[in-house]
C-alpha positions in Angstrom: -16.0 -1.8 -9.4 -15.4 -3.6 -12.8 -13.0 -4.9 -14.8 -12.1 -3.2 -18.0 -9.0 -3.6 -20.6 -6.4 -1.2 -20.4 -5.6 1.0 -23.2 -3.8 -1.5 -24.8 -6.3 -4.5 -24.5 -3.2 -6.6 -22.8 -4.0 -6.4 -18.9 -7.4 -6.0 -17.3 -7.7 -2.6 -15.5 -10.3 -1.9 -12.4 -12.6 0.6 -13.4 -14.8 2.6 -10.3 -17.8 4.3 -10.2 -17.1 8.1 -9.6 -20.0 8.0 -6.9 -17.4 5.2 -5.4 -14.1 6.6 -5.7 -13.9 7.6 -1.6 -15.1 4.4 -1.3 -12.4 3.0 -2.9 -10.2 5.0 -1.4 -11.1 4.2 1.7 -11.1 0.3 0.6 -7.3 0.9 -0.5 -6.1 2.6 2.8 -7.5 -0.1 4.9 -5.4 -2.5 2.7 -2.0 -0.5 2.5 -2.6 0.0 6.5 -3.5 -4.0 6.9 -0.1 -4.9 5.0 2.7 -2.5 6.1 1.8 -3.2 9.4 1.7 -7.1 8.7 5.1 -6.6 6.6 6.7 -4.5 9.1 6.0 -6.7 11.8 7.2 -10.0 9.9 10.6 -8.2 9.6 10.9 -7.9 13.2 10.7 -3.9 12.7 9.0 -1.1 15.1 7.4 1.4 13.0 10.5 3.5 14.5 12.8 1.8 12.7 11.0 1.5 10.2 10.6 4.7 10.0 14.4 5.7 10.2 15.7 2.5 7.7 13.2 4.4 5.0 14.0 7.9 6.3 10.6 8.4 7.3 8.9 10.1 10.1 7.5 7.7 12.7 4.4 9.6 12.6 3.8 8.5 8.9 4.2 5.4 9.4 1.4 5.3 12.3 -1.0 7.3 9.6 0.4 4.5 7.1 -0.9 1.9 9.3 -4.0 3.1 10.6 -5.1 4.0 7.3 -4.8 7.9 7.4 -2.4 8.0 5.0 -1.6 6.7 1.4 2.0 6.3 0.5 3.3 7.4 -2.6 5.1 4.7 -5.0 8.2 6.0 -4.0 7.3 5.0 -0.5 6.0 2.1 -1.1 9.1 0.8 -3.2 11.4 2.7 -0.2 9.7 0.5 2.0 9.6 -2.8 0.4 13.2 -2.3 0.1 13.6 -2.0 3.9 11.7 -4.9 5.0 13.5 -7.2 2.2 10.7 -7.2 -0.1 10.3 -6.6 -4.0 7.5 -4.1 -4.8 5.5 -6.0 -6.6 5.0 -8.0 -3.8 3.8 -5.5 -1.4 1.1 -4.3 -4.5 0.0 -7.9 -4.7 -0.6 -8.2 -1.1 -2.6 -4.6 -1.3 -5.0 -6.1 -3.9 -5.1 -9.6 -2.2 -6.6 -7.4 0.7 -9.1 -5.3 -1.8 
C-alpha cells in the first residue's frame, strides 16, 4: 500500500496494488473482526444481543467477528450506535488495527 492525495489534494487516500487487493481485504476483515468483537465485549454485550439491539442476525455477527464477513456502512454506523459509540470511532479503531 501507499499513500496518495485524494481527488481533492486535502486528505491522504491509501492506494493498493490490484495484485494486493484480497490481501487487503483480508487485512481489513481481520481488523473489523478484531474490533466489533473488542467493542462488543466492552459494552457488556453477547453477540446475541448485539445482534437483536442492531436487528441483526446472530449469525452475522459471528461472520462479523471471525472475519467472514464485512459489514456495510450502514452496519457499521447501526452498530456503533448500539454499543454507545460514534462511527468514526469504530473506523479509527479499524485502521489503528491495519
Amino acid at each position: 500500500m501507499s499513500w496518495a492525495h485524494g481527488a481533492s489534494g486535502g486528505f491522504p487516500v491509501k492506494t493498493i496494488h490490484p495484485m494486493k487487493r484480497g490481501e487487503a481485504k483480508s487485512d481489513l476483515n481481520r481488523a473489523v473482526a478484531e474490533v466489533i468483537a473488542e467493542l462488543r465485549k466492552s459494552a457488556g454485550l453477547s453477540q446475541e444481543a448485539l445482534a437483536f439491539e442492531c436487528g441483526l442476525h446472530p449469525t452475522y455477527i459471528s461472520k462479523l467477528e471471525r472475519g467472514l464477513k464485512t459489514p456495510t456502512l450502514y452496519t457499521i454506523f447501526v452498530i456503533a450506535e448500539t454499543i454507545g459509540r460514534q462511527p468514526h470511532e469504530v473506523i479509527q479503531h479499524f485502521e489503528t488495527k491495519l
